[in-house]
C-alpha angles and dihedrals in degrees: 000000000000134000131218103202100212119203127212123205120201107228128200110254110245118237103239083053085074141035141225141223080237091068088065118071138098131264115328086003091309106179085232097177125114113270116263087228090062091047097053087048091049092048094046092047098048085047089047081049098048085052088049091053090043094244130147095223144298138243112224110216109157112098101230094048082050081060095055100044104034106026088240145061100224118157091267141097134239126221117207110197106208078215111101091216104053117076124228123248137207114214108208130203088177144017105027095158091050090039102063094039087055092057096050094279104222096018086043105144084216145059117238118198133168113279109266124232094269092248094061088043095082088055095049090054104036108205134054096273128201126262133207098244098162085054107035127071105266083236091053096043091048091055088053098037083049098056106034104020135251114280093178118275124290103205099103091055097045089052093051091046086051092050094077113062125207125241083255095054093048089051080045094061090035082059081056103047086061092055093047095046091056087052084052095045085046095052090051096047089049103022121096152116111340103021130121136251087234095048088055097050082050094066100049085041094066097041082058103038091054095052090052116274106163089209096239124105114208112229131173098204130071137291079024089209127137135153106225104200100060102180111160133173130208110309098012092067078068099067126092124213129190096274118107090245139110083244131065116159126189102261127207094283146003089263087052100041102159133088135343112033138176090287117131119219108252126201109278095007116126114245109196107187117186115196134205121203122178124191118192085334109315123109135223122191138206148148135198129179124239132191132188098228109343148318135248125261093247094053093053082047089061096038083053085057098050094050095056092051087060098048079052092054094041092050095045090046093047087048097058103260122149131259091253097043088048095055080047100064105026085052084046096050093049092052090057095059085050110254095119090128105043102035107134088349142344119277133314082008102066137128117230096206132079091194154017146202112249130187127120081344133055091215110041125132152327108025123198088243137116111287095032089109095176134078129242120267136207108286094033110122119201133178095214102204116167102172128156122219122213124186088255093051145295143269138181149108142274138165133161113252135184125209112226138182090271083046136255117000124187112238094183130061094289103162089355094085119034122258079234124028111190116211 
């Protein structure tokens, strides 16, 4: 028998087979991860939350609460001890390296581990923790519950938590705001007659793509689908979708049918274009008319009316009503100027909100809608956007506001960008 003696030589990695903290950083080498400080508070006050409920502790799955509680949205999950002395601890699948960069690597305020076989994780953990049942697939939340045991659901707590924001996530989603005002400024410098929905959307698209929009927004509710760019022309403004909002829009096809088509703006015809912009992951909304030439007396009628619904909403929110009495009389005030039937949509397809709670979600809480009992409170953060939609299009408002100590302050554009802009 012979023997082929077979030699290894250790090469130098070469430096592209690898890959650095460094890689990862903002615009011009900007440190863009949540600030350890946030993370700690976050952490403290979820723990705070879990002793209050009586609950041993929770195990944090969703990817955007990942977000908020981790700095990152690694394949892991975080366990949160509702006892002060244990530390949490993000089990991670991949990536651990990233992982623990993304959470302040060495001033991380918490400890990140490889994630465990599931039948050692009970163990790891040592209780029956919460899940997030209401934000987790229910296959996903059995296989958990199965190995480690079912300590309640955690959503609800999560969701409250999520509901104050912090002085850097407001300036997050004012970051935002000034982003969002620019796509605005560039659809009205390139915007006009003939064009298409789609082309429009282009041109914000890019405004916002170049300043760091990941292309994803965040929603709670399913399908968890929304275009983010709804810009709709004439008749199109008149056409629901299967999102819970005033404005459909046709969309590019039957399996995106939502928002901007294939529609060309036409001379007179209302264009209500409703824009998303998302830094570092928090959102700001808003939405302006705009018009090539000019629009009919009756629609500015009805633009007039929704404005002053939303003055109506702003003023009761900033005086301490609450969500519901607010949808009350912004909704009665709008059925005294006659839109009933074409408040939010046109029946049966119509909302039954006039504003909603934004962060790291679209769709987060409370709602000013019947049943949301409670007013806002500093830190809370609403696009107020009371439109009507008629067969021949739609028209309407919206900005994102936040209630502070001295009451209700507009993030987005509110007086700096016309309600109509004329081409």
């Amino acid at each position: 028998m012979r023997f082929r003696a077979v030699f290894i030589i250790a090469l130098p990695l070469h430096p592209l087979m690898t890959w650095s903290e460094n890689d990862l950083s903002g615009p011009d080498g900007e440190d863009w991860r949540v600030p350890v400080p946030e993370l700690v508070i976050r952490q403290e006050t979820m723990a705070q939350a879990l002793r209050d409920d009586g609950l041993e502790g929770a195990l944090i799955q969703n990817p955007v609460d990942l977000y908020y509680f981790t700095g990152g949205r690694q394949n892991a999950s975080l366990f949160i001890s509702a006892d002060e002395n244990v530390m949490p601890v993000q089990y991670v699948r991949r990536s651990l390296k990233r992982a623990r960069w993304e959470a302040g690597a060495d001033d991380a305020p918490h400890e990140v581990e490889s994630f465990p076989r599931l039948k050692e994780f009970s163990a790891a953990i040592g209780c029956a923790p919460a899940l997030q049942h209401g934000a987790i697939p229910s296959a996903f939340a059995s296989r958990f519950s199965s190995a480690l045991g079912d300590g309640g659901d955690c959503t609800g707590l999560v969701h409250a938590l999520r509901e104050d924001k912090s002085t850097w996530e407001v300036e997050m989603m004012r970051c935002a705001a000034d982003t969002q005002l620019q796509m605005f400024k560039a659809i009205a410098d390139k915007g006009g007659e003939g064009m298409s929905e789609l082309e429009l959307v282009a041109i914000a698209e890019s405004v916002s793509r170049e300043a760091g929009f990941a292309g994803n927004i965040n929603l709670r509710r399913f399908p968890m689908q929304c275009d983010r760019g709804v810009i709709v022309s004439g008749r199109a403004g008149g056409i629901p979708s299967f999102f819970d909002a005033a404005v459909g829009g046709t969309g590019p096809y039957p399996g995106a049918g939502m928002g901007s088509g294939f529609s060309r703006v036409k001379a007179g015809e209302p264009v209500l274009v409703d824009l998303l912009h998302s830094h570092r992951g928090y959102l700001a909304d808003m939405t302006r008319m705009f018009v090539a030439g000019s629009l009919s007396e009756q629609w500015m009628t009805r633009l007039d009316d929704m404005l002053a619904v939303k003055d109506t909403v702003v003023d009761g929110l900033s005086g301490g009503a609450t969500c519901a009495e607010a949808w009350v009389k912004g909704s009665e005030l709008a059925a005294e100027l006659g839109h009933a039937e074409h408040l939010m949509g046109m029946q049966p397809d119509q909302s039954r909100f006039l504003g909603h709670s934004l962060g790291l979600e679209l769709d987060e809480s409370p709602v000013v809608a019947a049943g949301f009992d409670r007013p806002m409170i500093s830190g809370n953060t609403m696009a107020i956007e009371p439109k009507v939609v008629h067969s021949e299009g739609s028209i309407g408002s919206e900005d994102t506001w936040v209630m502070t100590e001295a009451g209700i302050e507009p993030i987005t554009a509110d007086g700096a960008f016309p309600w109509l802009y004329q081409w």
